[in-house]
C-alpha positions as CSV (number, residue, x, y, z in Angstrom):
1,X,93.1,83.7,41.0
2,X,89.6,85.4,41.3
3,X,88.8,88.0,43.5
4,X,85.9,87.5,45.7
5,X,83.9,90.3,46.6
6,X,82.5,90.1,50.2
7,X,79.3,92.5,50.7
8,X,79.6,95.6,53.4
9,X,77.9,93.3,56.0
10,X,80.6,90.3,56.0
11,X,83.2,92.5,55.7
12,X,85.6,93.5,59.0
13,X,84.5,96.9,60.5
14,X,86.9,99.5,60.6
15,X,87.3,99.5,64.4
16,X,87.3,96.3,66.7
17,X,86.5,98.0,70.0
18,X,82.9,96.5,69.7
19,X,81.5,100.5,69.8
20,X,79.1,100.9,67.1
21,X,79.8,103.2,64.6
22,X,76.4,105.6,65.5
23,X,78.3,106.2,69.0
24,X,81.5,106.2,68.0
25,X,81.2,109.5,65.9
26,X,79.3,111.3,69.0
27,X,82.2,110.9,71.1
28,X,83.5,113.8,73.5
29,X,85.4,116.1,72.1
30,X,88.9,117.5,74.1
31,X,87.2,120.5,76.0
32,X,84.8,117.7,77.4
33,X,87.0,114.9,78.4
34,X,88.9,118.1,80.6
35,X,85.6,119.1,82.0
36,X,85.0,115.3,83.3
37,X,88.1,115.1,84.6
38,X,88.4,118.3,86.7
39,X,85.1,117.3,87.7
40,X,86.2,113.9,89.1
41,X,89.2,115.6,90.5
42,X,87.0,117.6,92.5
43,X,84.6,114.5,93.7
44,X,87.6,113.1,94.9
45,X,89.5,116.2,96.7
46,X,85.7,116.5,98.7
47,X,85.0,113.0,99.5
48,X,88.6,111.5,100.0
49,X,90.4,114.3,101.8
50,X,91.3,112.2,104.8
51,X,93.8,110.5,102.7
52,X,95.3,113.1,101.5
53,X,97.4,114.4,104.6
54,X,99.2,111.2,104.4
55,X,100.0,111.6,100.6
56,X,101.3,114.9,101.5
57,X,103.5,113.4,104.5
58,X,105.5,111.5,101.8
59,X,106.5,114.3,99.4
60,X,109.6,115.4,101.0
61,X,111.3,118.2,102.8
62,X,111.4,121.1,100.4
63,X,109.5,124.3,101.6
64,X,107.0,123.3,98.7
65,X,106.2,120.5,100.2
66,X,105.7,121.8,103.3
67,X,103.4,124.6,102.0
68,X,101.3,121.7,100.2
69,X,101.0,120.0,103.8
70,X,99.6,123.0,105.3
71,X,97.1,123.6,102.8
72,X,95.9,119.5,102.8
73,X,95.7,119.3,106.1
74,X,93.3,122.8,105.9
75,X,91.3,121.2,103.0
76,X,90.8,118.2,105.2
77,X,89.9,120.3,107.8
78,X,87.4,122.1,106.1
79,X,86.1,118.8,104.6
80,X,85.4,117.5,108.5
81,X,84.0,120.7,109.3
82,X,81.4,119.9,106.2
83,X,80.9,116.0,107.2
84,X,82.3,115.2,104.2
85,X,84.9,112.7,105.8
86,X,81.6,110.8,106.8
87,X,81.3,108.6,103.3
88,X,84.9,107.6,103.6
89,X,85.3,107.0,106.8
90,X,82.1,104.5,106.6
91,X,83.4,102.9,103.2
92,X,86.8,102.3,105.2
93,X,85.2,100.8,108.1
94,X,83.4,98.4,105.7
95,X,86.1,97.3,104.1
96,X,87.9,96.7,108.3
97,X,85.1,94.9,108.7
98,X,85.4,92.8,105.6
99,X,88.5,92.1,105.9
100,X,88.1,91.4,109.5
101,X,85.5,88.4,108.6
102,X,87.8,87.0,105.9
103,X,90.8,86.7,107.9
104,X,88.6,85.7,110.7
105,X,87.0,82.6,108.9
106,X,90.4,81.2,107.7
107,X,90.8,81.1,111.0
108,X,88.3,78.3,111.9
């Protein structure tokens, strides 16, 4: 039985996610992938506030939860006072209204 030697370029790469290998080794490193993340967490507490008093209704009945419901439905507050409630409240609408004209044309 012989061995046949395959060059590097028809040879299996190392990884199979389809990232070249160039990118692959400037990937984030740990302190980065926490930055993005905080960083989403915060895009999200400012532009989807209004759903988080209703989260916050669901917890429970402990005086932890109860402090965490007062302090949602300030952030919220706050949010409203700022307009930002305006981007979700017109993204939600949108989706009413598309849901509204789906269900409507199943209907004729």
């Amino acid at each position: 039985m012989s061995k046949t030697l395959l060059s590097q370029r028809d040879r299996a790469p190392l990884v199979t996610d389809a990232i070249p290998p160039s990118l692959w080794r400037q990937g984030a490193n740990s302190r980065q992938v926490l930055a993005i993340c905080l960083l989403g967490a915060l895009v999200l507490a400012f532009f989807a506030s209004r759903d988080t008093p209703e989260w916050a209704e669901r917890l429970g009945d402990s005086a932890l939860d109860h402090q965490v419901r007062n302090v949602v439905g300030a952030w919220d507050s706050a949010m409203e006072t700022l307009d930002l409630t305006k981007p979700h409240e017109a993204l939600r609408a949108a989706m009413h209204r598309a849901l509204d004209w789906q269900w409507g044309a199943d209907n004729q």
